[in-house]
C-alpha positions in Angstrom: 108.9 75.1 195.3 107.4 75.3 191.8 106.0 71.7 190.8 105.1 70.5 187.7 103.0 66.6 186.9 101.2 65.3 184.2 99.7 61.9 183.1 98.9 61.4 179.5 97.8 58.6 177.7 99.7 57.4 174.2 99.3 55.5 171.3 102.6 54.1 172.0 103.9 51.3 174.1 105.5 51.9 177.3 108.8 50.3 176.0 108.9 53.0 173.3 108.2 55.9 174.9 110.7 54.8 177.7 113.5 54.4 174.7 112.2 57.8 173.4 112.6 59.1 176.6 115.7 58.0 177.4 117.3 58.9 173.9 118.6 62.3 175.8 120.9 63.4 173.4 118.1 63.6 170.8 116.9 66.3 173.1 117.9 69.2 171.4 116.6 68.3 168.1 112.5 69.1 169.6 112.7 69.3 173.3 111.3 73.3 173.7 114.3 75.6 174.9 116.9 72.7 174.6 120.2 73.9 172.8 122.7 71.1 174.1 122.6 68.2 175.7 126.0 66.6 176.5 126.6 62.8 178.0 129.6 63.6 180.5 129.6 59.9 181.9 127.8 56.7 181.1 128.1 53.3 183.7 126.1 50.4 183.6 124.2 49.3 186.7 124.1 45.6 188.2 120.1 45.9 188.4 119.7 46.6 184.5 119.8 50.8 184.9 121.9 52.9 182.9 123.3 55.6 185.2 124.5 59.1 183.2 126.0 62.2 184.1 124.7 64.6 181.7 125.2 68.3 181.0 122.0 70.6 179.6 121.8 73.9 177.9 119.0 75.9 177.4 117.6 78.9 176.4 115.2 81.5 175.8 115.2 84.9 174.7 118.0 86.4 177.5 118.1 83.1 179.1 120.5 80.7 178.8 121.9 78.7 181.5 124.1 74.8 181.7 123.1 72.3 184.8 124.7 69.0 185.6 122.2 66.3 186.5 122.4 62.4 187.1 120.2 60.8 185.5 118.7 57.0 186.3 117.5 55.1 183.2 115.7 51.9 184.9 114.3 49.9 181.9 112.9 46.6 183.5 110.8 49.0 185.9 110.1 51.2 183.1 111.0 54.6 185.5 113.7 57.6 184.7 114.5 59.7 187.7 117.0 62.9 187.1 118.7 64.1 190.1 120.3 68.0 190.3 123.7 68.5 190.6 124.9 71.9 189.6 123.8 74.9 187.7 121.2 78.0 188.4 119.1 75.5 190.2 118.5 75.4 194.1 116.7 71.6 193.6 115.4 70.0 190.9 114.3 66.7 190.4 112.3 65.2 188.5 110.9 61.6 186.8 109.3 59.7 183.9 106.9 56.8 184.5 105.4 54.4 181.6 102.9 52.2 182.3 100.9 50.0 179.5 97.7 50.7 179.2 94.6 48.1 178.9 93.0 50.3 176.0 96.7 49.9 174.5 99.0 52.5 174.2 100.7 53.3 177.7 100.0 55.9 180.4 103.3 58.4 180.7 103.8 60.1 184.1 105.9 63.4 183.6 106.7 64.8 187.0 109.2 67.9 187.9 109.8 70.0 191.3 112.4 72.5 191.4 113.6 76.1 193.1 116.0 78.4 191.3 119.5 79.6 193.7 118.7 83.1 192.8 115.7 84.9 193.8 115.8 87.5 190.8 116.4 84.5 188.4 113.2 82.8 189.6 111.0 85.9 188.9 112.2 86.1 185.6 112.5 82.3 184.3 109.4 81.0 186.4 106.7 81.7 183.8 108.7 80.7 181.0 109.3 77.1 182.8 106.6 76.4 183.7 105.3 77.0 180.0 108.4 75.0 179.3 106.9 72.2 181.3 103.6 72.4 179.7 104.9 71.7 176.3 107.5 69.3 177.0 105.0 66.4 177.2 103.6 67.4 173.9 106.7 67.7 172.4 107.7 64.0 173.3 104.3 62.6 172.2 104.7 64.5 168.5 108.3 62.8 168.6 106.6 59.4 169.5 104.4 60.0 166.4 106.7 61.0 163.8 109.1 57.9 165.1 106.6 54.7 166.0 104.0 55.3 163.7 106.4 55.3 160.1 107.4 51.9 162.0 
């Protein structure tokens, strides 16, 4: 199964970038290949987390597919963790860890594993996610910016 981690370091607390983070429905305004992003169900935990059920579009060129996922929102332990439930994927899961930093800022743990249901599909959206994949931690770091730092 294609895997995808990365740890970056930020100029930001671990706080923000866990609100920034879990802002999902701002998504689509700079999240590469993210056209929709729809909150289907929203419940409060008795721990503090924010359980959704959230519904994703996205796209690329001749791609464009929807997927269900759940989606944990723990702020006291600073951790997001999506769970698959339908769509083109096979499996997917994947989570967001912030940690405060000594040097200030905050260390951001971005991790992803997934398999598509359709061979053919794979072949042909594999490259493009894993680009995908590459960016996306870039993309929420330039959000950070633009947000924390006009604070």
């Amino acid at each position: 199964m294609p895997s995808f981690t990365t740890n970056r370091h930020v100029a930001h607390s671990a706080e923000d970038m866990f609100s920034l983070v879990a802002d999902i429905e701002r998504y689509p305004e700079f999240v590469p290949m993210c056209e929709s992003l729809r909150v289907r169900r929203r419940s409060e935990g008795e721990d503090d987390t924010t359980h959704l059920l959230a519904e994703m579009s996205i796209g690329y060129k001749l791609i464009h597919e929807t997927f269900t996922c759940k989606v944990d929102l723990d702020r006291p332990g600073l951790t997001i963790r999506t769970q698959y439930v339908d769509g083109p994927f096979k499996f997917l899961e994947n989570r967001w860890i912030f940690r405060d930093a000594q040097q200030g800022g905050s260390n951001v743990e971005f991790y992803i594993n997934y398999e598509f249901k359709s061979r053919a599909f794979a072949l042909l959206a594999g490259a493009v996610f894993d680009t995908v994949f590459r960016k996306m931690a870039e993309a929420f770091e330039t959000r950070a910016d633009a947000i924390y730092r006009k604070a």
